[in-house]
N, C-alpha and C positions, 0 to 999 in steps of 0.2 A: 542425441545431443540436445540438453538444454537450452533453450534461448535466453540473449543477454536480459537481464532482469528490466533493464531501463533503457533498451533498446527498444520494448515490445508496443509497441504506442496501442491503444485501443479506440475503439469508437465512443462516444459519448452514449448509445442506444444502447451499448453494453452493459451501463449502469440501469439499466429499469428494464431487463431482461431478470425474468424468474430462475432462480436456480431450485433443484432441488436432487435431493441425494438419496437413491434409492438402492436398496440392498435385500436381498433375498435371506428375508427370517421363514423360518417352516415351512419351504417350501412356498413361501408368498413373498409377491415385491412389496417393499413396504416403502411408500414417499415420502419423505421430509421434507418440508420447506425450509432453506436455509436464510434466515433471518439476520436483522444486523445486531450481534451480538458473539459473545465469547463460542458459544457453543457452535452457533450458523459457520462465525469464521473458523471450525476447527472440521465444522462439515463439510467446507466447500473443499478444503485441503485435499481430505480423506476421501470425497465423493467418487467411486469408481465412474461413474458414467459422467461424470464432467473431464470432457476428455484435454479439449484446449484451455487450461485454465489463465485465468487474466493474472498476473504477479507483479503486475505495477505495482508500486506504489502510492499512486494518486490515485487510483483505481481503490485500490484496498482499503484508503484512507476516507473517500468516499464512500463507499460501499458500505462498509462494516465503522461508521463513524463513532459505535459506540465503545469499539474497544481496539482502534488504529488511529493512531495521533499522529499526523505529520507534521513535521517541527523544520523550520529553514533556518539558516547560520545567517546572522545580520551580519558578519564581517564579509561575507560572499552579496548576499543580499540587501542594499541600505533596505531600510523601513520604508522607506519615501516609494523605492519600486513596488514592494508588496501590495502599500494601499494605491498605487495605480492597478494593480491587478485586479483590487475589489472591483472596481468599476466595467471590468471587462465580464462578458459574456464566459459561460462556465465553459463553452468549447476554445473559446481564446487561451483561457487561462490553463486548459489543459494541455495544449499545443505549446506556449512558451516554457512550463516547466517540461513537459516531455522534452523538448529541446535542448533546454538546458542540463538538464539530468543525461540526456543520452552525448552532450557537446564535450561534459565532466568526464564523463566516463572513459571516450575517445582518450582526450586529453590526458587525463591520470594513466591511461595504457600504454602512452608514449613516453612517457618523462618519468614513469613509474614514482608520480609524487601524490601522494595520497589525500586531500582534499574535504571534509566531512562538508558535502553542501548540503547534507539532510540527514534530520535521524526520523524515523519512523519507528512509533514504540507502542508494540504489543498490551494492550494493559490486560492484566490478567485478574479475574474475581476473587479469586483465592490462591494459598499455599498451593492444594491439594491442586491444582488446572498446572503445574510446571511441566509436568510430562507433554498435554497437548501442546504446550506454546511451543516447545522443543520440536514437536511434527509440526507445528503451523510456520516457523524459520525454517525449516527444514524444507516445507513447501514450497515456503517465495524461493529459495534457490539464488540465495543472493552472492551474485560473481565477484570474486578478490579487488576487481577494481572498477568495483563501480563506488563512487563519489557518497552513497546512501552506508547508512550504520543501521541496524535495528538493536533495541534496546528495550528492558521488563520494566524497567522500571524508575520511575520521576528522578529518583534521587541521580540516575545513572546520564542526566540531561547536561551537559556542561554550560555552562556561563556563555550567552550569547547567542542563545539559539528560542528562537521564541514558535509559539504552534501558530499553527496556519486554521483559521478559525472560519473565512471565508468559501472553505470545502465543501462545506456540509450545505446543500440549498435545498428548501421542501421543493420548486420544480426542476427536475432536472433535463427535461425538456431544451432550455435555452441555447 
């Protein structure tokens, strides 16, 4: 059995932990470093030896901040809370969205009323990359009611939902 996508809280040390994805060509292991890009995030999916994979999405959206955009609903979210957020410590800030994401999710399970508090959106290099994005959604494993959308592509953004820009920090340490 899967776990709830936005139930799985992760550690902050998680993000500056090395992945890499290795697979047996001719009879040799062959290692990949998986990097923050289209191709690393299609690695880490497919990695057979990455066994507990992280499927957050604040996680992913950090991680892989070159091509996972995490986007919040300003009707759930004023503006006003987010730039208090800027000011918090990147583990603060992980703890109160984790909470919130995992509070929605509850929520929306009981009242069966469905909520978009976040889109996280795949962006893809090319045409030709649609099959990976298809394994890389396939991967997060994202549950019918969890409060999170993922989406390919800008146009697919509705009105009122702005990206969370504050994610990305060169230490991640804090």
């Amino acid at each position: 059995m899967k776990t709830k996508l936005t139930s799985q809280c992760f550690s902050v040390s998680s993000l500056n932990t090395k992945f890499f994805k290795r697979v047996n060509k001719n009879y040799r292991m062959v290692e990949t470093a998986i990097n923050d890009n289209f191709q690393g995030l299609y690695d880490y999916f497919t990695a057979p030896n990455i066994r507990k994979k992280i499927r957050h999405p604040i996680f992913l959206a950090i991680r892989f901040a070159s091509c996972v955009k995490f986007f919040y609903n300003t009707g759930i979210f004023p503006s006003s809370t987010v730039s208090l957020l800027i000011n918090l410590k990147l583990k603060e800030i992980l703890m109160l969205l984790q909470v919130a994401l995992a509070t929605e999710e509850q929520e929306s399970q009981c009242s069966k009323d469905f909520r978009n508090l976040a889109l996280l959106q795949i962006v893809i290099p090319d045409s030709s990359q649609e099959l990976s994005a298809k394994k890389i959604i396939d991967g997060i494993c994202l549950p019918e009611t969890t409060p999170l959308r993922i989406i390919l592509s800008t146009e697919a953004i509705p009105v009122g939902y702005v990206m969370v820009t504050c994610m990305v920090t060169p230490n991640l340490q804090n």
